[in-house]
C-alpha positions in Angstrom: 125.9 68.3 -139.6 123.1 67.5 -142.3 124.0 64.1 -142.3 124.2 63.0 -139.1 121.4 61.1 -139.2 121.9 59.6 -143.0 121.4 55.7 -142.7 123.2 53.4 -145.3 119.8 50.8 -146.2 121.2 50.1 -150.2 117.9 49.3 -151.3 116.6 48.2 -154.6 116.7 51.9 -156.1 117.7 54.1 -153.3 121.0 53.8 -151.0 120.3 55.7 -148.3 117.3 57.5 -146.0 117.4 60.7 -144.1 114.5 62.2 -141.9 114.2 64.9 -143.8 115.2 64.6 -147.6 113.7 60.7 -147.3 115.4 58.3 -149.6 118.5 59.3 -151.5 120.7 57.3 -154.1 124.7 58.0 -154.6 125.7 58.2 -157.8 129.2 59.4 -159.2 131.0 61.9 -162.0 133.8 59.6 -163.4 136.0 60.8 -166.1 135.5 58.1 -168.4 131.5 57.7 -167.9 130.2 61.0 -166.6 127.0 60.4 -164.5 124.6 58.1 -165.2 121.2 58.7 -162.7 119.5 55.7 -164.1 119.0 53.0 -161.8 121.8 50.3 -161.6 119.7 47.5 -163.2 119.8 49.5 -166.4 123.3 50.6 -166.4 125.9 47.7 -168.2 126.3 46.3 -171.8 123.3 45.3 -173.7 121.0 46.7 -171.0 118.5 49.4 -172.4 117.0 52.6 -170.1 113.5 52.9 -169.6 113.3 56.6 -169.0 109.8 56.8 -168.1 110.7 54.4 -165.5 113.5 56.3 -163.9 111.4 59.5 -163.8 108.3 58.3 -162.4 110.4 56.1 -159.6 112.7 59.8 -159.0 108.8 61.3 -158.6 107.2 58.5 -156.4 110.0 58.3 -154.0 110.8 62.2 -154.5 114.4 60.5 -154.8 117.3 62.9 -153.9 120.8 62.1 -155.2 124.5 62.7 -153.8 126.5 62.8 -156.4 130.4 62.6 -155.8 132.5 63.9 -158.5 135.7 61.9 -158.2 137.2 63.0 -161.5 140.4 64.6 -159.6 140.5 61.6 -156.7 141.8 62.1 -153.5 139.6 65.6 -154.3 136.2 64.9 -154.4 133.6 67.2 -154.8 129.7 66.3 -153.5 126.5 67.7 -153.7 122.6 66.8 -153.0 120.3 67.6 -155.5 116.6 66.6 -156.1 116.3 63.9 -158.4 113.8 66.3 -159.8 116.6 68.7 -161.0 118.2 66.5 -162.6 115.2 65.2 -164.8 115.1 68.8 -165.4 118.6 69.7 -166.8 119.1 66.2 -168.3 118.7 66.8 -171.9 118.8 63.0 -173.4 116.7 60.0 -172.9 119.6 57.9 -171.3 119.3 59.8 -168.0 122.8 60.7 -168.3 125.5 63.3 -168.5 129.0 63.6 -170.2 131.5 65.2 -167.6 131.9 68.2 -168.5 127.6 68.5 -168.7 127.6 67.6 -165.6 130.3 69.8 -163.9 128.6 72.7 -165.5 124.9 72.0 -165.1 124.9 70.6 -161.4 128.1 71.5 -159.6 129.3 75.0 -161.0 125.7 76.8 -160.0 126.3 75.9 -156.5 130.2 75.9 -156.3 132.2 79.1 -154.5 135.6 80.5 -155.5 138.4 79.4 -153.7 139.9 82.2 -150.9 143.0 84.4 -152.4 146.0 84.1 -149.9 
């Protein structure tokens, strides 16, 4: 499994570490926020993103993400992607992604049709 040897370390801008894809921060889809790859100081009310920040800190740490889309929980869907990808498709300067943006940019590209029975 690719993950056997993830270690939860919830660090100051990175959850977890992995031999080979390094550090790597967990982020979610929700239906009511989308996803939000900033870091967690500058998500909240009254709190402002520096997105300069967030890109150089996703470059210097060549930061992956798992996100978890857990729009239709108990189903939830997960990918890793390079933090890099998603500075890429993100098309605002709030590092973030409605729902459906997100579901189409990062998760339908890599997602496989179901099996007919």
């Amino acid at each position: 499994n690719a993950f056997d040897d993830l270690k939860y370390v919830d660090q100051k801008g990175y959850d977890f570490i992995h031999p080979k894809f390094a550090y790597i921060e967990q982020k979610q889809i929700t239906s009511s926020s989308g996803l939000k790859f900033r870091l967690s100081n500058m998500i909240g009310q009254g709190r402002s993103v520096d997105q300069d920040f967030v890109h150089q800190h996703i470059k210097d740490l060549n930061l992956y993400y798992l996100l978890a889309d857990i729009t239709k929980f108990p189903i939830v869907h997960t990918i890793l992607l390079p933090g890099l990808e998603l500075i890429n498709q993100c098309s605002n300067n709030s590092c973030s992604f409605t729902v459906n943006h997100a579901k189409e940019r990062l998760f339908m590209p890599y997602a496989t049709k179901p099996e007919q029975k």
